[in-house]
C-alpha positions in Angstrom: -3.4 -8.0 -48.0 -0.1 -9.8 -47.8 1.0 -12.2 -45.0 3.1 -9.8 -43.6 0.5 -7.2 -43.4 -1.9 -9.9 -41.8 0.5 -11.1 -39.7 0.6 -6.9 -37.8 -2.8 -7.1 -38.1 -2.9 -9.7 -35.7 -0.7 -8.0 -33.2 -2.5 -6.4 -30.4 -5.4 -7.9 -30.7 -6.4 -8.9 -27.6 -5.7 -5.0 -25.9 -7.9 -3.8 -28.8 -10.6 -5.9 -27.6 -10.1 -5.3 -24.4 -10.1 -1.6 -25.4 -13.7 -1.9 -27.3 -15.1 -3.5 -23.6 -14.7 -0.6 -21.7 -17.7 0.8 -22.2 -19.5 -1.9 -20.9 -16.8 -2.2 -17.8 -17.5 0.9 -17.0 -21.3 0.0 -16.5 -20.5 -2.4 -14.7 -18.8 -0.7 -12.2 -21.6 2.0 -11.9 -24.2 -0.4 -11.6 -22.6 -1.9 -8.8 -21.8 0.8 -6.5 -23.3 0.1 -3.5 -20.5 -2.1 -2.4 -18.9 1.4 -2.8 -21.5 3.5 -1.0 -21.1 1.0 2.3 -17.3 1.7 2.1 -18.1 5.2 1.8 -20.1 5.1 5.0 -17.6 3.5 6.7 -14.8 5.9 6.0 -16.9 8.8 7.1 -18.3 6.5 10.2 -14.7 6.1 11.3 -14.0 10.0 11.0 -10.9 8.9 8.5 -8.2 11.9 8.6 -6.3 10.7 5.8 -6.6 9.1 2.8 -3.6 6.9 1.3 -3.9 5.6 -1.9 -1.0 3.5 -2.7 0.4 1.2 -5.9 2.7 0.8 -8.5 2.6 1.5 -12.3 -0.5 1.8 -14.0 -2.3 1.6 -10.4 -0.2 4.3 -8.8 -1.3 6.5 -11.7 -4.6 5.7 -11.5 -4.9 7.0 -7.7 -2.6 9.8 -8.0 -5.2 11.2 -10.8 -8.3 11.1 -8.6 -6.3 12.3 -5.4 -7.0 15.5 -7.2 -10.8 14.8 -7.0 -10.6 13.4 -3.5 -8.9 16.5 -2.1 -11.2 18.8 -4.1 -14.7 17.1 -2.9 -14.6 15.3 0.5 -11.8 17.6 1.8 -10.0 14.8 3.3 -6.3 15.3 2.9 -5.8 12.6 0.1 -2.1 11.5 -0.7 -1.2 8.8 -3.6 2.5 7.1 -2.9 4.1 4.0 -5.1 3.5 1.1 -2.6 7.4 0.1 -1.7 7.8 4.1 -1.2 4.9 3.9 1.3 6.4 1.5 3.9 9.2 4.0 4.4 7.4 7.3 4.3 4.5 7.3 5.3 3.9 3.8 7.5 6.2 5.9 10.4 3.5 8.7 10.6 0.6 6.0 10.3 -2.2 6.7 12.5 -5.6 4.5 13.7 -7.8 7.1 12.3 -5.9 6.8 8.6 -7.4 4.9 5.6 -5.1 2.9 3.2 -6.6 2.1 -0.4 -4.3 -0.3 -2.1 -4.5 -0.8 -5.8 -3.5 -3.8 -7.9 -5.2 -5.1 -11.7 -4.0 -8.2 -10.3 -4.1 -8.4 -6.5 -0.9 -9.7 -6.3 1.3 -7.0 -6.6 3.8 -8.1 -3.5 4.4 -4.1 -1.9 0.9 -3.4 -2.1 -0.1 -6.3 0.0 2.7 -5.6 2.3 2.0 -2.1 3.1 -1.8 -2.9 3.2 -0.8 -5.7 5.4 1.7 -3.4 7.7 -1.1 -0.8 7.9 -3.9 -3.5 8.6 -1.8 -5.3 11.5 0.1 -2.7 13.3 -1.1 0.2 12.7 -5.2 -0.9 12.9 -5.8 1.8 10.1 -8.8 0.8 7.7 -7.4 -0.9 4.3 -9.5 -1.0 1.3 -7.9 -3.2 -1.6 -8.7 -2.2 -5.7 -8.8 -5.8 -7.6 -9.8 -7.2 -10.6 -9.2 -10.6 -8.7 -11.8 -10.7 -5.6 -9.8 -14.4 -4.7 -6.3 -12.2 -4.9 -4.3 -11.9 -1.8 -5.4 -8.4 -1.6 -8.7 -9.0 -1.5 -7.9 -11.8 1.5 -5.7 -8.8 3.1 -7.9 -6.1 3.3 -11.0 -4.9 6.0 -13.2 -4.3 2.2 -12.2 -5.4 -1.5 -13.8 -3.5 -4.1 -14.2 -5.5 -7.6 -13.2 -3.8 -11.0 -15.7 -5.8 -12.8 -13.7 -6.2 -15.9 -13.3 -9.9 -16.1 -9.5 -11.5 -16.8 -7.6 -9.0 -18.5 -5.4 -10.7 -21.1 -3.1 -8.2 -22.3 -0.2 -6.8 -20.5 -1.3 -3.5 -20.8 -3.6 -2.3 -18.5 -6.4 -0.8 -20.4 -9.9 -1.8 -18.8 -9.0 -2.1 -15.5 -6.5 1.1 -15.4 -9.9 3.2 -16.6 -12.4 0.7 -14.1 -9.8 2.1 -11.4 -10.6 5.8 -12.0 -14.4 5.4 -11.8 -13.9 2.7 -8.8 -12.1 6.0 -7.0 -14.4 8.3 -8.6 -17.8 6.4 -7.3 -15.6 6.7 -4.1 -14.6 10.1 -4.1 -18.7 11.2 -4.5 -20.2 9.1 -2.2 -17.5 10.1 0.5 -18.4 13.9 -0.2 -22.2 13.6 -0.2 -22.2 11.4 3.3 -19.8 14.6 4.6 -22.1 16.9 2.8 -18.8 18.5 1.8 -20.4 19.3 -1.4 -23.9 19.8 -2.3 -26.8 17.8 -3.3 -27.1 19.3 -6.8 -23.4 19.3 -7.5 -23.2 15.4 -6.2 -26.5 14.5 -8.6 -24.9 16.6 -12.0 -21.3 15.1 -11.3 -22.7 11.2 -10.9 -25.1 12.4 -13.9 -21.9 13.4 -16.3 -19.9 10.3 -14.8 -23.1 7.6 -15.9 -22.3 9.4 -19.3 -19.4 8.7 -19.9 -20.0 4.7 -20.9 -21.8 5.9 -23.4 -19.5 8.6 -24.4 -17.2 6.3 -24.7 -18.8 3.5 -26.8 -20.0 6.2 -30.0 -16.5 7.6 -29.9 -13.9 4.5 -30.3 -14.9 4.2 -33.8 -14.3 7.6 -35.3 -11.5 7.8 -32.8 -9.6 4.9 -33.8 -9.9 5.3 -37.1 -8.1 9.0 -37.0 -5.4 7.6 -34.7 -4.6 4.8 -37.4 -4.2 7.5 -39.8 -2.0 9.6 -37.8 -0.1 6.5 -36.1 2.3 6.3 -39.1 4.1 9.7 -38.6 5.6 8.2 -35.2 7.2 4.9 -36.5 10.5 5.9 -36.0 9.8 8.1 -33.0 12.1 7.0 -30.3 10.8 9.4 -27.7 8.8 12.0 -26.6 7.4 14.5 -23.8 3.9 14.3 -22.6 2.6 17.1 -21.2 -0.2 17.6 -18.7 -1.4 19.5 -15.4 -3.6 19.1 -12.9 -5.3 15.4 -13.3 -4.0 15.5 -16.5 -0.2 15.3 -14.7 -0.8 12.2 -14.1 -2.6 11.0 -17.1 1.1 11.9 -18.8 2.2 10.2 -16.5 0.2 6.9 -17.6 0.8 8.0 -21.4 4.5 8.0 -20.7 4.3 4.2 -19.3 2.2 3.1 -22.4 4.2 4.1 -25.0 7.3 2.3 -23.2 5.6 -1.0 -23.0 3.4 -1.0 -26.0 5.4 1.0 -28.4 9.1 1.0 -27.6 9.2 4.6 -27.3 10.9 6.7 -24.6 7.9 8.6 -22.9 8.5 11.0 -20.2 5.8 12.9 -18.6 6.0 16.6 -17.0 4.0 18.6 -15.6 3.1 21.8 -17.6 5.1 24.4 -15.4 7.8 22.0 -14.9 8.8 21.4 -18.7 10.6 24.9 -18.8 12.8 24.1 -16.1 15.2 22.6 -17.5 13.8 19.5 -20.5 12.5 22.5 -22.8 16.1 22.6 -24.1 16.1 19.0 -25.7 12.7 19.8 -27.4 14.2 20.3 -31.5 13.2 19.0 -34.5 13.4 15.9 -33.7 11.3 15.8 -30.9 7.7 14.7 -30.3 5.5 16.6 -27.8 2.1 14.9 -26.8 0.3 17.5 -25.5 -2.8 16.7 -23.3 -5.3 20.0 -23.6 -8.4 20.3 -21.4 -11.3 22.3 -22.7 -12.0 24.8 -19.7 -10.5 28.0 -20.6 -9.1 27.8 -17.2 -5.3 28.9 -16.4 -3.5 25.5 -16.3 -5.0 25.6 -19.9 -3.5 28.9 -20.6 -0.2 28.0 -19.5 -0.1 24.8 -21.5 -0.8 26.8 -24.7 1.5 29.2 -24.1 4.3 27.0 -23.5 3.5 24.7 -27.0 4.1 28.1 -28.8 7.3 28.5 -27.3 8.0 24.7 -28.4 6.6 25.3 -31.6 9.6 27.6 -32.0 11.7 25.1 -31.9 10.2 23.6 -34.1 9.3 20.2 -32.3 6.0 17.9 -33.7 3.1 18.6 -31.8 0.4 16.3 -31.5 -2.4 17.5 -29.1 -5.5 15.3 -27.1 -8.2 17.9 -26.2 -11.6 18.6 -25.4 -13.6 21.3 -27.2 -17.0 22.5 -26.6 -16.5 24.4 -30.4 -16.4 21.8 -32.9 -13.3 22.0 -35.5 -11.7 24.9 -33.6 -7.7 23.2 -32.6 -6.4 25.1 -29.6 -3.3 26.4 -30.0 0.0 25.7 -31.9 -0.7 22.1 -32.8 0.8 19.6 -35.5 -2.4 17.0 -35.5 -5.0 17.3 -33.8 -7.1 14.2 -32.2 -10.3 15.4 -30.3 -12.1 13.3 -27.1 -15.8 14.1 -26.3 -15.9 16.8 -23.1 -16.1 15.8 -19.9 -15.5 17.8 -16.3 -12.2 17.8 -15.3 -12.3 15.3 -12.6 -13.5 12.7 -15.2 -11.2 14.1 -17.8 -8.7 11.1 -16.8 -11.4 8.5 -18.0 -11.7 9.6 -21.6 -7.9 11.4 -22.0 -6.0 8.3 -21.9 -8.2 6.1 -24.1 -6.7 8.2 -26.8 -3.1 7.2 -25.9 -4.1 3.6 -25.1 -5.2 3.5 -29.7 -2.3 5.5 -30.7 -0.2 3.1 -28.7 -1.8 -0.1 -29.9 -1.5 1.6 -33.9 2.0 2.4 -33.1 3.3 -1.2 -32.2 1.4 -2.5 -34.9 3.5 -0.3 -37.3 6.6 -1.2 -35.8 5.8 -5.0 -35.8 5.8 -5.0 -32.0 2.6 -7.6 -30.6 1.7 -4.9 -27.7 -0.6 -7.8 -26.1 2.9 -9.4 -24.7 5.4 -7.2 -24.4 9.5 -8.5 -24.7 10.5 -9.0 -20.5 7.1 -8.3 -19.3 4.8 -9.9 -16.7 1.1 -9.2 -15.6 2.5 -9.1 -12.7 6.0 -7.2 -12.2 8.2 -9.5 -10.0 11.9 -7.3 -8.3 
């Protein structure tokens, strides 16, 4: 191996370590839910009516995916807004009987704490604050902090602590439910059971998983951008995908929802075009749709890679280019294991195009206007 070729190597090394922990993050988190439980309690104690969930970038992805869950399970209107947003649309409407959950890797993210603040202090709503820094002016800000348990994160790109943020709101989303009784007993006990999986899940799959997306990662070096497509939960994986390949990867990621592509973007999609598609495995509709529209990309004659689940081993669903498959999972836990395929083909990407994805050119850990 030549210097040059050593030199890549060491580029992104630190977010692929950090990548390889999250297995044991994960156990962290559900090892330590009780913390979560209390707040639970507390938000069904207080008879919350709505449920904010509020931050920016990686975090305001992460809680727009489980609003999904949140509205499905403990049937408390859930919304998920980007923190500055919040102070002017939603903090007029605020009422003492609201929860705020404020997100932030690094608890410092300057509109969350303001809008938990606002919330905290004028409005008397509960606040919750999402850290992976329990000394973090969030933490200090909030009525409860909830740890992410992932240690310092080094890299720039959120990794650990974006998929520590989905089982944070996941633990969240179950306990809330079961103290409502809004869903069952058995349903509660199979959904924690395929959740406490998914560490696991995780851990034997990076490997094999890796090692495909290095192989594949060289037929996008000169991509310069790309649509990533997803619905339901998976909307706002894209969404996460989309941010990834900008900061890691230098390519121009935008994210729409299935139905929304053919309004209007499907004309751009050529030759020249990459379309990430993000497949679940229930042979549901929003999984009908999404096949049906990659056949009228595949027309045009766009590059197609696809992330799915598959309970049929070896069987690629639908018109796809390259295929990379992710163990199964329910689709409210589908955001967990979906975008730790984006977070390796981003990482092999940069390293390709000599790009050290652990710092970024103009980025911060913490984004400063």
């Amino acid at each position: 191996m030549n210097a040059n070729n050593l030199e890549l190597k060491k580029h992104g090394i630190i977010t692929e370590n950090e990548i390889y922990e999250i297995p044991q993050t994960l156990n962290n988190i559900i090892k330590n839910k009780q913390e979560i439980i209390k707040i639970a309690q507390e938000i069904v104690s207080r008879r919350i009516k709505h449920i904010y969930i509020i931050g920016a970038g990686s975090s305001y992805h992460a809680g727009f995916a489980m609003s999904y869950m949140f509205n499905r399970i403990t049937k408390i209107p859930t919304f998920c807004e980007f923190s500055m947003e919040f102070q002017y649309k939603i903090q007029p409407i605020l009422k003492k009987d609201d929860c705020i959950i404020g997100m932030s890797q690094s608890g410092e993210t300057q509109d969350t704490i303001e809008s938990i603040i606002i919330a905290k202090d004028k409005k008397d709503c509960l606040t919750i604050g999402i850290t992976n820094n329990n000394i973090s002016v969030l933490a200090k800000s909030s009525d409860y902090s909830l740890s992410l348990y992932c240690r310092e994160e080094k890299s720039i790109l959120a990794t650990k602590t974006y998929i520590n943020q989905l089982a944070v709101l996941s633990i969240l989303a179950l306990e809330i439910a079961k103290e409502r009784k809004t869903i069952e007993l058995v349903e509660y006990n199979k959904m924690f059971s395929e959740l406490d999986k998914i560490p696991e899940l995780i851990r034997e799959s990076i490997p094999s998983l890796h090692n495909i997306i290095k192989l594949y990662s060289h037929y996008f070096k000169f991509a310069e951008f790309c649509f990533i497509l997803g619905s339901g939960p998976d909307y706002a994986t894209a969404m996460e995908a989309s941010l990834k390949l900008k900061e890691g990867a230098r390519i121009f990621g935008q994210a729409y929802s299935t139905a929304e592509f053919p309004h209007g973007p499907i004309t751009l999609a050529d030759s020249r075009t990459w379309i990430l598609a993000l497949i679940p495995h229930e042979d549901d509709k929003r999984k009908r749709i999404l096949i049906s529209l990659l056949e009228r990309i595949k027309e045009r004659k766009a590059t197609i890679l696809g992330v799915y689940e598959t309970g049929e081993k070896g069987v690629i669903p639908g018109p796809i280019d390259i295929a990379i498959q992710i163990p199964n999972t329910i689709m409210d836990f589908q955001p967990l294991i979906m975008i730790l395929a984006v977070q390796l083909l981003t990482l092999e990407i940069s390293r390709i195009k000599g790009i050290d994805c652990d710092t970024p050119k103009f980025l911060t850990k913490v984004s400063r206007i």
